[in-house]
Structure formats: C-alpha cells, structure tokens
N, CA, C and O atoms as a DFTB+ gen file, in Angstrom:
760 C
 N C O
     1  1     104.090     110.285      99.544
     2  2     105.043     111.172      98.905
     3  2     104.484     112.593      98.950
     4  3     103.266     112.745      98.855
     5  1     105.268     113.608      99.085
     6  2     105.109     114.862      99.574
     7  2     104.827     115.413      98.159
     8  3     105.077     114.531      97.337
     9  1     104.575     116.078      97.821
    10  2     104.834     116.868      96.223
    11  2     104.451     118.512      96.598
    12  3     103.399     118.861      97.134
    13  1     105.469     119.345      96.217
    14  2     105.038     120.635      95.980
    15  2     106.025     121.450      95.242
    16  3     107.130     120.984      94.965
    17  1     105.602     122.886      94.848
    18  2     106.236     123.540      93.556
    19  2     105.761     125.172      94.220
    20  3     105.322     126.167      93.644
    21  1     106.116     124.872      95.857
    22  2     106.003     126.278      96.548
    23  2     107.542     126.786      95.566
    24  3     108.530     126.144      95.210
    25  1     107.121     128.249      95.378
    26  2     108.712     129.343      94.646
    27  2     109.367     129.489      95.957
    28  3     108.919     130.355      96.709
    29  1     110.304     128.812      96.318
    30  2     111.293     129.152      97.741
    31  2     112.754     128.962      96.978
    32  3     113.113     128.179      96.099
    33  1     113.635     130.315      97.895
    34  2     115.013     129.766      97.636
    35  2     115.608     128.347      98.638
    36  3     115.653     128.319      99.868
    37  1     115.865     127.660      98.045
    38  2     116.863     126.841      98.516
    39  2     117.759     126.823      99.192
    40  3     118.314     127.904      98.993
    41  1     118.428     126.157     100.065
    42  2     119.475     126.181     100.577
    43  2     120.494     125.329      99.682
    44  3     120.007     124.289      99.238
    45  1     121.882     125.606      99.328
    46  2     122.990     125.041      98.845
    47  2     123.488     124.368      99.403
    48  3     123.694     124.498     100.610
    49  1     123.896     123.300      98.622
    50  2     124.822     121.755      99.487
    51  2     125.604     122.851     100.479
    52  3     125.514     124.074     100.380
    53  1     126.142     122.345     101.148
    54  2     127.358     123.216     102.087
    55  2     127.056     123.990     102.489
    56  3     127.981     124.202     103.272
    57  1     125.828     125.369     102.744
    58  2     125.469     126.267     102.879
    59  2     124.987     126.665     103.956
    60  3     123.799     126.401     104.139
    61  1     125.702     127.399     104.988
    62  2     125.347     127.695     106.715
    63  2     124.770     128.936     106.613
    64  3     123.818     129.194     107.351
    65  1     125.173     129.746     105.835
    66  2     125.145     131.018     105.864
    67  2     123.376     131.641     106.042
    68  3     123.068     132.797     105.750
    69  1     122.632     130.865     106.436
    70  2     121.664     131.185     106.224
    71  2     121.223     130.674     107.259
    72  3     120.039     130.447     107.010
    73  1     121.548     130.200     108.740
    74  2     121.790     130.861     109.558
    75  2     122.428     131.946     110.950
    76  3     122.408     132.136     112.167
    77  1     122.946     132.398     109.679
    78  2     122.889     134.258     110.545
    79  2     121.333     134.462     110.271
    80  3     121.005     135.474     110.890
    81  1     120.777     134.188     109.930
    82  2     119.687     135.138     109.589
    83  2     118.659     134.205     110.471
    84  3     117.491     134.590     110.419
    85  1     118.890     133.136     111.206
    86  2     117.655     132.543     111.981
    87  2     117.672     133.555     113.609
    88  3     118.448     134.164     114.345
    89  1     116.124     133.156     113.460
    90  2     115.839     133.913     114.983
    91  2     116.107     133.065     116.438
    92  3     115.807     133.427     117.576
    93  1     116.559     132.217     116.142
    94  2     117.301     131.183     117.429
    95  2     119.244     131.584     117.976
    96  3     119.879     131.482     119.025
    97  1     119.547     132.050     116.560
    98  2     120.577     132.370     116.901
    99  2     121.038     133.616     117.629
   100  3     120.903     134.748     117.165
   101  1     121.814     133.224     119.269
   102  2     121.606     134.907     119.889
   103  2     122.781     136.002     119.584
   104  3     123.975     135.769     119.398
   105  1     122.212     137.064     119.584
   106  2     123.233     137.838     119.420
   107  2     122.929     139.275     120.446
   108  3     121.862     139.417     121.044
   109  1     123.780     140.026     120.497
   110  2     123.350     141.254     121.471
   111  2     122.443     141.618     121.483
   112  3     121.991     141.982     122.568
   113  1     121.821     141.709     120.560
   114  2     120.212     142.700     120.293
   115  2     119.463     141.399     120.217
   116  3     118.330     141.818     120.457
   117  1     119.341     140.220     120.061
   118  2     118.460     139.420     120.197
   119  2     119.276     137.916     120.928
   120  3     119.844     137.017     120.309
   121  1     118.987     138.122     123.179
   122  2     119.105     136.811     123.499
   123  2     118.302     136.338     123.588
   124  3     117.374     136.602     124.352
   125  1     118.435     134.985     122.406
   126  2     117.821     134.006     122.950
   127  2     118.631     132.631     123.667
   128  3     119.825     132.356     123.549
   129  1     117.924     132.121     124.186
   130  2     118.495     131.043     124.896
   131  2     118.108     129.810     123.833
   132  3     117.046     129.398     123.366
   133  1     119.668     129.392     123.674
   134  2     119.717     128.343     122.872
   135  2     118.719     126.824     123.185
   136  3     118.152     126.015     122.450
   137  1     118.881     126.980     124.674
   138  2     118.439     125.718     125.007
   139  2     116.711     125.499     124.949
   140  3     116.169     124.396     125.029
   141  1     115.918     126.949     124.775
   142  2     114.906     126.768     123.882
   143  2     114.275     125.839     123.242
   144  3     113.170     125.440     123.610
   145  1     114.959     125.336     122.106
   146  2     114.760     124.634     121.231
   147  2     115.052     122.857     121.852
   148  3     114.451     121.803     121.646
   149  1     115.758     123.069     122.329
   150  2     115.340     121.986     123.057
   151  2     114.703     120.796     124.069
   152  3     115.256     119.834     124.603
   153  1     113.735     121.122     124.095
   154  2     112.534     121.525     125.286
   155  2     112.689     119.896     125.710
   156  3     113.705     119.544     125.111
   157  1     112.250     118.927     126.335
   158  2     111.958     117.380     126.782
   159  2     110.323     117.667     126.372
   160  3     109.662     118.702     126.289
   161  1     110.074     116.527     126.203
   162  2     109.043     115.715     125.343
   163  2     107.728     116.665     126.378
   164  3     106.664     116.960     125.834
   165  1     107.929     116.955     127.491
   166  2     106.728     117.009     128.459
   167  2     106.886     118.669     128.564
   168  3     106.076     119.079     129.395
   169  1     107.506     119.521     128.107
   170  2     107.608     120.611     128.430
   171  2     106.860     121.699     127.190
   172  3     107.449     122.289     126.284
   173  1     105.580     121.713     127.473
   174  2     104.501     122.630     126.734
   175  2     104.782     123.578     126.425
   176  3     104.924     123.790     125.220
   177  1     104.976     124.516     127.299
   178  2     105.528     126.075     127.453
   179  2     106.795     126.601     126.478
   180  3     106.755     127.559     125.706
   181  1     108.143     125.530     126.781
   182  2     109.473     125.433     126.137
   183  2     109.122     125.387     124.302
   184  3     109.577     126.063     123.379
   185  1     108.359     124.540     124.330
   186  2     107.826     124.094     122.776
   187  2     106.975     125.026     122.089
   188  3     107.190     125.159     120.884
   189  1     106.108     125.657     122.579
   190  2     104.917     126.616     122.463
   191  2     106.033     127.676     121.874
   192  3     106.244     127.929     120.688
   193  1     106.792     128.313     123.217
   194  2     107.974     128.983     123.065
   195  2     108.608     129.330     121.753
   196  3     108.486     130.289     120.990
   197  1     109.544     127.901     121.740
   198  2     110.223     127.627     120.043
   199  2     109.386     127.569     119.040
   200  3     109.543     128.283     118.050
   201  1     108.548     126.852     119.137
   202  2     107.924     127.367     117.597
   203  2     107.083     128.346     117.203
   204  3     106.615     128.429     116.067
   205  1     106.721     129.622     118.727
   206  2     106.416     130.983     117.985
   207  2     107.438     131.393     117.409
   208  3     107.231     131.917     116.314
   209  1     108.919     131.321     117.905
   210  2     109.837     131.959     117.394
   211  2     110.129     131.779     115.993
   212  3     110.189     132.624     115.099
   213  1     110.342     130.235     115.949
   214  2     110.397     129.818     114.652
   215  2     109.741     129.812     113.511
   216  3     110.201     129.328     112.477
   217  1     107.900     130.690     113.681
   218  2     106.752     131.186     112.934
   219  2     107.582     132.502     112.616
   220  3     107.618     132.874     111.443
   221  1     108.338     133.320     113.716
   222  2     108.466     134.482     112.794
   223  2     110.062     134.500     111.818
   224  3     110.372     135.457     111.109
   225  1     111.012     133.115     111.994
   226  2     111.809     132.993     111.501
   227  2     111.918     133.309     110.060
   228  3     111.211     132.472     109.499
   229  1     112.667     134.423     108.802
   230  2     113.019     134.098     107.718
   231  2     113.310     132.921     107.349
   232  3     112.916     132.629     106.220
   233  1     114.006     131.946     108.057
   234  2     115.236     130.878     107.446
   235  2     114.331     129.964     108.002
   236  3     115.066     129.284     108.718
   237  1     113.001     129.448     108.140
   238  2     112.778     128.401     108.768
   239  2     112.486     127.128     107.877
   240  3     112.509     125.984     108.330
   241  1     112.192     127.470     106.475
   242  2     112.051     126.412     105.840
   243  2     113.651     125.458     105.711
   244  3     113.913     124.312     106.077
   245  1     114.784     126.856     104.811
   246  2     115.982     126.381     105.166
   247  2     116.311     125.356     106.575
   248  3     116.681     124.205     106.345
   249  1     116.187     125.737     107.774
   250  2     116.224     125.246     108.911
   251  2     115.625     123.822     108.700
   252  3     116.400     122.880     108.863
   253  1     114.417     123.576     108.378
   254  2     113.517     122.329     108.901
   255  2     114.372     121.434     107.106
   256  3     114.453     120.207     107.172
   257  1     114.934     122.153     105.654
   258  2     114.989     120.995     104.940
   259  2     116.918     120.624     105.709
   260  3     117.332     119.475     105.551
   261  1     117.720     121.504     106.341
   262  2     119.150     120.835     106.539
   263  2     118.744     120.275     107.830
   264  3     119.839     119.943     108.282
   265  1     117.925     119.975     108.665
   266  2     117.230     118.953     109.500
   267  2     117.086     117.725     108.814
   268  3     117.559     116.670     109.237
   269  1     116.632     117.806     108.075
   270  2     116.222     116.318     106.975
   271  2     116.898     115.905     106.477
   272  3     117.097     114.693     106.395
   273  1     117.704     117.061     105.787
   274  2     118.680     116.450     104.673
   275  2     119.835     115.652     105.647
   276  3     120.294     114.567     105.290
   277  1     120.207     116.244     106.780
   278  2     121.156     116.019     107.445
   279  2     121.115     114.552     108.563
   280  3     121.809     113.772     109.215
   281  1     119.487     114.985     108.101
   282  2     119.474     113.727     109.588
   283  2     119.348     114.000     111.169
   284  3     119.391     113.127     112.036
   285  1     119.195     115.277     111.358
   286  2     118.941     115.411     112.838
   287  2     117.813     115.855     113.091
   288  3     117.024     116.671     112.614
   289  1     117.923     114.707     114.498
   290  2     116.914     113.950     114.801
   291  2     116.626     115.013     116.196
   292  3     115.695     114.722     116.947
   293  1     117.583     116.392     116.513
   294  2     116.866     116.814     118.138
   295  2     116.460     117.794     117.622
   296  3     116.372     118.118     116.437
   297  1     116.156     118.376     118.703
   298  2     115.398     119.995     119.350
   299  2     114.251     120.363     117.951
   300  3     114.054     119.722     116.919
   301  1     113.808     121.305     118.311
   302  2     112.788     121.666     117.166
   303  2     113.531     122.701     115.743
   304  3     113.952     123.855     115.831
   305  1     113.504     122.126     114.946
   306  2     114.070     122.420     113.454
   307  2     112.911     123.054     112.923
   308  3     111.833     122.459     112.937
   309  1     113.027     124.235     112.442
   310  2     111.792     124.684     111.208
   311  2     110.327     125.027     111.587
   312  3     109.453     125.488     110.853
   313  1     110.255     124.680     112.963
   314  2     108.898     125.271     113.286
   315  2     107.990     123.555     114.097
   316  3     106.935     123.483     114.727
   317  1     109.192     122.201     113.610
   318  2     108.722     121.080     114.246
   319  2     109.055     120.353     114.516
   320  3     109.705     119.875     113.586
   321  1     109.109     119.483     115.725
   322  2     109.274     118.846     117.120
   323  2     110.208     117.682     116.382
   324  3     110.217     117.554     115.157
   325  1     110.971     116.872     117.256
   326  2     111.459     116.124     116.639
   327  2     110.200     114.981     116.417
   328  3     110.164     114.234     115.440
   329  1     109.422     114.986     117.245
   330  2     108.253     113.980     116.689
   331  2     107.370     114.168     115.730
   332  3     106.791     113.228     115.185
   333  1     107.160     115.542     115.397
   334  2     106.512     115.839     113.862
   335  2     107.506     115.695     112.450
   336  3     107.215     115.296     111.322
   337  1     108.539     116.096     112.905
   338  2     109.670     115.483     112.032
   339  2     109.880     113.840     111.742
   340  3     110.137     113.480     110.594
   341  1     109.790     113.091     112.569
   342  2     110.092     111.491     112.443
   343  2     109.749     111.021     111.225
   344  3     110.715     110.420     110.755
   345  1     108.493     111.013     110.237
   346  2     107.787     110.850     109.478
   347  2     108.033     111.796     108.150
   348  3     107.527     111.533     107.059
   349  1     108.584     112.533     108.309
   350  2     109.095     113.653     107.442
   351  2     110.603     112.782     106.504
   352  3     110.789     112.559     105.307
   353  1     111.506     112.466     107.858
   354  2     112.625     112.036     108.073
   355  2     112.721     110.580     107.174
   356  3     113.474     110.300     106.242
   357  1     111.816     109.894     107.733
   358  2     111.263     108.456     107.115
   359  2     111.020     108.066     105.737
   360  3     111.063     106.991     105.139
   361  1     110.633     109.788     105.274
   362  2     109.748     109.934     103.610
   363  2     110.522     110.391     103.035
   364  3     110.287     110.381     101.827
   365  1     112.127     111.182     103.547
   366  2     112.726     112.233     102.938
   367  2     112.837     111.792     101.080
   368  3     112.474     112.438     100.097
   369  1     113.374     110.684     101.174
   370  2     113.675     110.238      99.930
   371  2     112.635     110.262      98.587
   372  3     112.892     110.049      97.402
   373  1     111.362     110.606      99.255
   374  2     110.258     110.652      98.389
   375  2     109.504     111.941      98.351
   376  3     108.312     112.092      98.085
   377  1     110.355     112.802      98.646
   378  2     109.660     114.057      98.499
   379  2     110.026     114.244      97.687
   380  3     111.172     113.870      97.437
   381  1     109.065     115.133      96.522
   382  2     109.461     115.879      95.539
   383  2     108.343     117.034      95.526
   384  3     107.113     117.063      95.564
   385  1     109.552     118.119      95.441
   386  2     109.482     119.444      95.344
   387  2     109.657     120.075      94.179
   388  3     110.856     120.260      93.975
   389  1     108.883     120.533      93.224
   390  2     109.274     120.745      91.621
   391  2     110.221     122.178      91.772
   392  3     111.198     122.471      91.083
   393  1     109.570     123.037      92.982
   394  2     110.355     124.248      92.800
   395  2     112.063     123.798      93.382
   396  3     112.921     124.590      92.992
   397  1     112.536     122.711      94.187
   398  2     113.701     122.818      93.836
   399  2     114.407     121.612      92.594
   400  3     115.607     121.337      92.553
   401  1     113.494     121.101      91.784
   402  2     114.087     120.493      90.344
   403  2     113.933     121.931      89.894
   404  3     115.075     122.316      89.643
   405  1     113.229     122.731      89.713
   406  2     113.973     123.657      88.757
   407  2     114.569     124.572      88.817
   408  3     114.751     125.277      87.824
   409  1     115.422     125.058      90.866
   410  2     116.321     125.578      90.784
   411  2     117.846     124.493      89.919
   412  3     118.706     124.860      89.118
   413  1     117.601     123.192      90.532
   414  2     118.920     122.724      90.066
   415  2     118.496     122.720      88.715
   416  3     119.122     123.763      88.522
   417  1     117.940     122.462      87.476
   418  2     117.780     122.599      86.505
   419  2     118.608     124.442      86.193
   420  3     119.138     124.827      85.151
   421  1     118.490     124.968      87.075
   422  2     118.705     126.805      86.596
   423  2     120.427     126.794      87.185
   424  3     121.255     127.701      87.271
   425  1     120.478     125.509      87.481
   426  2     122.829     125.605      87.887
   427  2     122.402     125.971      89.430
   428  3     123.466     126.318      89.942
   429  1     121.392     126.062      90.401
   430  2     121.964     125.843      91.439
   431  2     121.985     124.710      91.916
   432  3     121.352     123.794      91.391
   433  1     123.011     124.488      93.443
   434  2     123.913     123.271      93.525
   435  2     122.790     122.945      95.007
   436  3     123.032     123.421      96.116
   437  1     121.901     122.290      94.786
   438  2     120.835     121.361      95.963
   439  2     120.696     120.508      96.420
   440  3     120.208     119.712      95.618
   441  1     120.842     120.070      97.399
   442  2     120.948     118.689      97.988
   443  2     119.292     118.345      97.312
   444  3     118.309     119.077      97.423
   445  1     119.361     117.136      96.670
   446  2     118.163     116.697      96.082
   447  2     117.704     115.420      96.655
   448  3     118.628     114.763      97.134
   449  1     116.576     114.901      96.740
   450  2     115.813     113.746      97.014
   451  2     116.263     112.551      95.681
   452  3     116.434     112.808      94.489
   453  1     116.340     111.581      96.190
   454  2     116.216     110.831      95.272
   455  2     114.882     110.689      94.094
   456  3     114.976     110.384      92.905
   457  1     113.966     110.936      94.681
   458  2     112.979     111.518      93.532
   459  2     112.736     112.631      92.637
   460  3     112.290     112.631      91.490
   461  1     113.224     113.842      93.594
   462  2     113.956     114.740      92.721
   463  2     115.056     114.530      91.930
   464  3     115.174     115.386      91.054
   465  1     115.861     113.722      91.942
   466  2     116.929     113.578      91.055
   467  2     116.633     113.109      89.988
   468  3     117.187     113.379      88.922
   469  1     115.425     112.101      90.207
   470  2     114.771     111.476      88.848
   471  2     114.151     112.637      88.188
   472  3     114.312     113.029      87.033
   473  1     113.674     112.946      88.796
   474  2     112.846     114.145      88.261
   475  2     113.430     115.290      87.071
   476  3     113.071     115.835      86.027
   477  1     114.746     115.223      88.154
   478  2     115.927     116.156      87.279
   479  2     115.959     115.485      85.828
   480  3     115.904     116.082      84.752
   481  1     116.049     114.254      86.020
   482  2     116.719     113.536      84.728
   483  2     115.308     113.724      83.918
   484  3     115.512     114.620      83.099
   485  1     114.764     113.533      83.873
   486  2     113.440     113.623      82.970
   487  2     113.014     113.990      82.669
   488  3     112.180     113.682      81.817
   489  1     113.427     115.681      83.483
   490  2     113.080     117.122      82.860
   491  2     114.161     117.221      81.709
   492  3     113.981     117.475      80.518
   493  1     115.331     116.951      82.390
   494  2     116.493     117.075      81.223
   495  2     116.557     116.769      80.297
   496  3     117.095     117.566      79.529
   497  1     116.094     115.498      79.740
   498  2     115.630     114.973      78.906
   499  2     114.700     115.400      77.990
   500  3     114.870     115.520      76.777
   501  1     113.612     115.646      78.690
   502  2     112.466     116.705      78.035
   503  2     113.070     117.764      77.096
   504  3     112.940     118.231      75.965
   505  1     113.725     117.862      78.094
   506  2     114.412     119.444      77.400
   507  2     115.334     119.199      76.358
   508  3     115.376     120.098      75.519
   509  1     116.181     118.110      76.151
   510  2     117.056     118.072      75.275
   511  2     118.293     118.931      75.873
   512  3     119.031     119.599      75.149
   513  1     118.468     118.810      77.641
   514  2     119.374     118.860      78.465
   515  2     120.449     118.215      77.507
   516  3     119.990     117.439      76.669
   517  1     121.878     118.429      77.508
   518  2     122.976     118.091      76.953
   519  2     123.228     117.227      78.120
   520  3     122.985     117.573      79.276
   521  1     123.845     115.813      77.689
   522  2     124.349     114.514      79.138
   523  2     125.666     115.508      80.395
   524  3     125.698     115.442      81.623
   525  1     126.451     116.219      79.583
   526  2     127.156     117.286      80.057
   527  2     127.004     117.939      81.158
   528  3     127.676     117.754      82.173
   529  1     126.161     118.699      81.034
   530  2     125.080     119.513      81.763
   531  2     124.081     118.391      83.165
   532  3     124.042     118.327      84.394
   533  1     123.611     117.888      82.308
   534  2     122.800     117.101      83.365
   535  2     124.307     116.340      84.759
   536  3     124.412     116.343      85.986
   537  1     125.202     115.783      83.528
   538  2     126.409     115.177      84.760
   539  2     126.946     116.581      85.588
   540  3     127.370     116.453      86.737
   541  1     126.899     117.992      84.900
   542  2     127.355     118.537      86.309
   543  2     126.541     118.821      87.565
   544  3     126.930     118.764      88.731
   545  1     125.235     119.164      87.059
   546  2     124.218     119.323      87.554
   547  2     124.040     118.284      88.752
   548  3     124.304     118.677      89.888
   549  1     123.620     117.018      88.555
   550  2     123.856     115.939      89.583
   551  2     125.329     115.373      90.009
   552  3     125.531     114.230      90.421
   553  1     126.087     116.147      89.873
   554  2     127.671     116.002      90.475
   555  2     127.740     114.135      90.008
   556  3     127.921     113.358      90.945
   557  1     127.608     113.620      88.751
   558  2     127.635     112.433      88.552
   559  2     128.614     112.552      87.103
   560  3     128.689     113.592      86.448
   561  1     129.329     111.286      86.758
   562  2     130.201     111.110      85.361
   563  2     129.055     111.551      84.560
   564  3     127.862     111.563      84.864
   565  1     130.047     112.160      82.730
   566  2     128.993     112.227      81.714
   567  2     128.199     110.631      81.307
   568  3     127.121     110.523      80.722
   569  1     129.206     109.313      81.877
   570  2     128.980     108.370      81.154
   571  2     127.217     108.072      81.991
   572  3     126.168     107.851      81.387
   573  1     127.479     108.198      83.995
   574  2     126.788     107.758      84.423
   575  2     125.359     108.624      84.242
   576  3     124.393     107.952      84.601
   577  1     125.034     109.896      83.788
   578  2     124.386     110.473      83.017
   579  2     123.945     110.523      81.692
   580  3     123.209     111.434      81.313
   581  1     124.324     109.635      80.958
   582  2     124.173     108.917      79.605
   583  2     123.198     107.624      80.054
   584  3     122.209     107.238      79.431
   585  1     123.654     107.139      81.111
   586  2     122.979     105.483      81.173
   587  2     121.986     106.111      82.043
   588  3     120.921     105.497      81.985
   589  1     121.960     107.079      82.798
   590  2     120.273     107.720      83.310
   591  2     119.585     107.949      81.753
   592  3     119.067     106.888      81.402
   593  1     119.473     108.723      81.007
   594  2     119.307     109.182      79.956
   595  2     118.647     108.023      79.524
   596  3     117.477     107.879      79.880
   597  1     119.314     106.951      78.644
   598  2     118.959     105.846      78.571
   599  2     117.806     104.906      79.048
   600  3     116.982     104.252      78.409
   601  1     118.061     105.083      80.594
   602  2     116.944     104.326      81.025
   603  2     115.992     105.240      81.427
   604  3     115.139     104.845      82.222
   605  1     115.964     106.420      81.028
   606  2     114.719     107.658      81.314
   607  2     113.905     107.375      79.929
   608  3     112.680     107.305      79.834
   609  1     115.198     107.174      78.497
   610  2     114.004     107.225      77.170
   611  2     113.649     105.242      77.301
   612  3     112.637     104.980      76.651
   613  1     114.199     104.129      77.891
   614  2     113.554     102.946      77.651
   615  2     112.114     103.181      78.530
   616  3     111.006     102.752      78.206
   617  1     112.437     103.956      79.686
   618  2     111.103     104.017      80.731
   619  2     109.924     104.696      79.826
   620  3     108.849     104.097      79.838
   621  1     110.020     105.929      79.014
   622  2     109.066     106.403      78.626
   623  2     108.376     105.692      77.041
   624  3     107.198     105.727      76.684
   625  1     109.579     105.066      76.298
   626  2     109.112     103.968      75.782
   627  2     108.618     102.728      76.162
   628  3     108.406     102.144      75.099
   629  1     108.349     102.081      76.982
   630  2     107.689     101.261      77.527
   631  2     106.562     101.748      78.509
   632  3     106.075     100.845      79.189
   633  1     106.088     102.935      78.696
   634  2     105.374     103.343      79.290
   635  2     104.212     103.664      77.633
   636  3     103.048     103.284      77.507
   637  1     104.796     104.216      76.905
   638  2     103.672     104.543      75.802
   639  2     103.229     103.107      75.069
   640  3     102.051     102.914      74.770
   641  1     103.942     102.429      74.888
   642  2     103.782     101.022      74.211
   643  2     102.286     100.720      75.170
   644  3     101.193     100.543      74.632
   645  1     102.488     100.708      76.542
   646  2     101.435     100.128      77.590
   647  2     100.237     100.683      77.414
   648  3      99.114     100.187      77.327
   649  1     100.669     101.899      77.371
   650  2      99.042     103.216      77.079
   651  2      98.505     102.619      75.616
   652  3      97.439     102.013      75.511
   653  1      99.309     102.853      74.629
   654  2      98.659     102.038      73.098
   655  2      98.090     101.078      73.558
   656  3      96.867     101.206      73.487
   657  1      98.551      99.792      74.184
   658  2      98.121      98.742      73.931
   659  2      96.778      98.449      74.744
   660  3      95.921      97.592      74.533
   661  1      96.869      99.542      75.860
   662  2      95.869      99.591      77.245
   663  2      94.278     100.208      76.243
   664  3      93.124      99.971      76.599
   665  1      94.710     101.069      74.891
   666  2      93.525     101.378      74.280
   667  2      92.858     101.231      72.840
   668  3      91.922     101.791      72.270
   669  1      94.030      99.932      72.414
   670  2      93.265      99.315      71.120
   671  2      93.417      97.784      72.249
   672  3      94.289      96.985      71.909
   673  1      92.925      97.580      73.000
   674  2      92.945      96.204      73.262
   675  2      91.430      95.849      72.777
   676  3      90.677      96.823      72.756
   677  1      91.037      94.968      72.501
   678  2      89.251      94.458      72.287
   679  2      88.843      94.387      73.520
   680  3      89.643      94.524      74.445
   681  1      88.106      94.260      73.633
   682  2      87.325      93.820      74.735
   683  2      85.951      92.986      73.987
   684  3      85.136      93.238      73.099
   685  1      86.257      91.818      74.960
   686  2      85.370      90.343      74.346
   687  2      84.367      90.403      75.541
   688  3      84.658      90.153      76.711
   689  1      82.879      90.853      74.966
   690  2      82.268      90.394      75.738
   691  2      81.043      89.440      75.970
   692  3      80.096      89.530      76.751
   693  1      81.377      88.503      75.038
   694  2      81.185      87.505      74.396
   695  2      81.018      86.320      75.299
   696  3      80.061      85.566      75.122
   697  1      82.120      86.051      76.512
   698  2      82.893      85.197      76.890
   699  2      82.181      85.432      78.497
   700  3      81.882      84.545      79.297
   701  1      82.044      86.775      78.644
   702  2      81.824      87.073      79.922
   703  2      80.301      87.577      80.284
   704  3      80.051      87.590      81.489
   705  1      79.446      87.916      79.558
   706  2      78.336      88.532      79.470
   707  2      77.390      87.505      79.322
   708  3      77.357      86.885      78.260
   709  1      76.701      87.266      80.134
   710  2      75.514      86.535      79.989
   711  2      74.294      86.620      79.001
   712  3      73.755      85.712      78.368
   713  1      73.934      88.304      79.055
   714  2      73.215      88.612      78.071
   715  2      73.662      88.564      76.485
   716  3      72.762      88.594      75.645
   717  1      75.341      88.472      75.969
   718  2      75.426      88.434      74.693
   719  2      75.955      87.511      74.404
   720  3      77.166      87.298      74.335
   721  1      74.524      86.419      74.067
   722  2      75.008      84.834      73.594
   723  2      74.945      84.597      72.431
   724  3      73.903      85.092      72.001
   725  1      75.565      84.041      71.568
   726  2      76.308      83.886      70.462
   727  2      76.013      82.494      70.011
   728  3      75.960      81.740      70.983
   729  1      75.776      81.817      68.728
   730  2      75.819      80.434      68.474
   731  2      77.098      79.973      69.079
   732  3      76.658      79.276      69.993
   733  1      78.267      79.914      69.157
   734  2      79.283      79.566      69.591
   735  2      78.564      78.940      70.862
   736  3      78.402      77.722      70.937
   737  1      78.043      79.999      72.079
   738  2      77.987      79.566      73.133
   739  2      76.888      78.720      73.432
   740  3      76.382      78.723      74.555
   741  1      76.503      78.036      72.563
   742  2      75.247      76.666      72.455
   743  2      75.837      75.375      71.722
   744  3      75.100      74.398      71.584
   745  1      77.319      75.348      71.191
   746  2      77.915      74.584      70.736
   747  2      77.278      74.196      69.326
   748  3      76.375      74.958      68.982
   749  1      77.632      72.949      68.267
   750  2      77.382      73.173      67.023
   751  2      76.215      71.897      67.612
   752  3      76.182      71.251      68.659
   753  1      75.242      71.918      66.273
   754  2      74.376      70.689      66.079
   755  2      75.220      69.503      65.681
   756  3      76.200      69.495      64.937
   757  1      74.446      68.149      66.549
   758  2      74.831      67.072      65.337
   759  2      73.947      66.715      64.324
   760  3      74.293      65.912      63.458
C-alpha cells in the first residue's frame, strides 16, 4: 500500500481541463508529436524522449492519477511506461493519499481509492462530520453513510476492547518457565 500526504491539487471526477496545460498536447507554439508517447516496448530514444517531456510537465501527476483512475493501460502517462504503471494499476485500490482525504473532506469532488474512502469515513467521524455531509461528500445515501458510521464506531470499539485486553492480560509464567517451579509443579505428597 502506497501512503502519502504530498500538498497537491487534485484532479476532479470529470475534470479534462487540466490538460490544456500538459506538455504533450500540441499546439502552434509547441509541436509535439502525439505519437511520442507512444513509443513500442524496444524503442529507448521514443521513451527517454516522453518522459523528459513529461519531467517538465505541470499536469503530470494529474496525468499519471486519470491513468489509474481510468484504467489505461497505453503510452506513457505521468512520467511512466505502461510497464512501470502495471503495479501501480494492480494496487490502485490501496493507495492512500491523506492529502487527497483532506481535499474531499474540504467539499472537493475526487475520485477516491477505496481506502481513501475509508479513510474519509473515519476522519468524519473523528470529526463529528454530520452523516449529511459525509453522504454528499462520497456521492452515497444519508442512510448508506449512517451504516458506514456505524461500522467505523463498532470497528474502533472492538479495536480498543483488544488493546485493553492485549494489556491487563497476566502472563503465567509458571506453566512455561522452567526456572519458576512452584509446589504445584511437583504434584501433592501422599
């Protein structure tokens, strides 16, 4: 699982607009050749190519997460190959990124990880998030945001019960210790 809490803006569910601003896209004052980015597996130069470009890209993080989020699988996205991507692609669901739980926590609208979404809920919670709020936030019913809620406070109650019990347990070492023998462990006289 990936974890980070780099400060980046996000890209928005639905949100193209961000690239106009990539350096792949040509325009009069800057041709590039689209087909660039799409280099075959054996072509060094083509690849070398795309991902200097994509080092000096603004939008490249944008670029490499609507690669993931989206699912595509060609040409080089974000600065990496579709084979450095594969594994990216594989994990998507387990990345969590704190800096985008707390844009969507702040009302913007993010395509989230399923671990981020938990995440969402548990911050919300923390917070004394209203079920309201949290259901618009994850585009989900207030009800089906109530029964997250729910099983966010049974999870953290059964998580503290475990910690208590994990540190008044005894420990007998009586039973297991060779060196601390006990009349018990010589049985009684007749």
């Amino acid at each position: 699982m990936t974890t980070t809490t780099s400060p980046a803006r996000h890209r928005a569910l639905g949100d193209h607009t961000w690239q106009e601003q990539a350096v792949c896209t040509p325009t009069e004052y800057n041709p590039v050749d689209p087909e660039t980015f799409f280099p075959g597996p054996e072509d060094a130069d083509k690849i070398a190519t795309a991902k200097a470009l994509c080092a000096q890209c603004p939008v490249a993080r944008a670029c490499l997460d609507a690669a993931l989020e989206t699912g595509d699988t060609h040409g080089i996205r974000g600065g990496l190959t579709e084979q450095e991507r594969e594994p990216l692609h594989d994990n998507i669901n387990e990345r969590l990124d704190y800096s985008r739980v707390n844009d969507t926590l702040d009302g913007r609208d993010i395509h989230l990880t399923r671990t981020e979404r938990r995440a969402v809920v548990l911050a919300g919670y923390r917070q004394g998030l209203p079920v309201e709020r949290l259901a618009w936030l994850l585009k989900i019913s207030p009800e089906h945001a109530l029964k997250l809620y729910r099983e966010t406070r049974r999870a953290i109650r059964h998580r503290q019960i475990a910690e208590g019990a994990a540190r008044t347990a005894p420990t007998d070492h009586s039973a297991t210790s060779p060196d601390r023998l006990t009349r018990d462990a010589f049985g009684t006289a007749a």
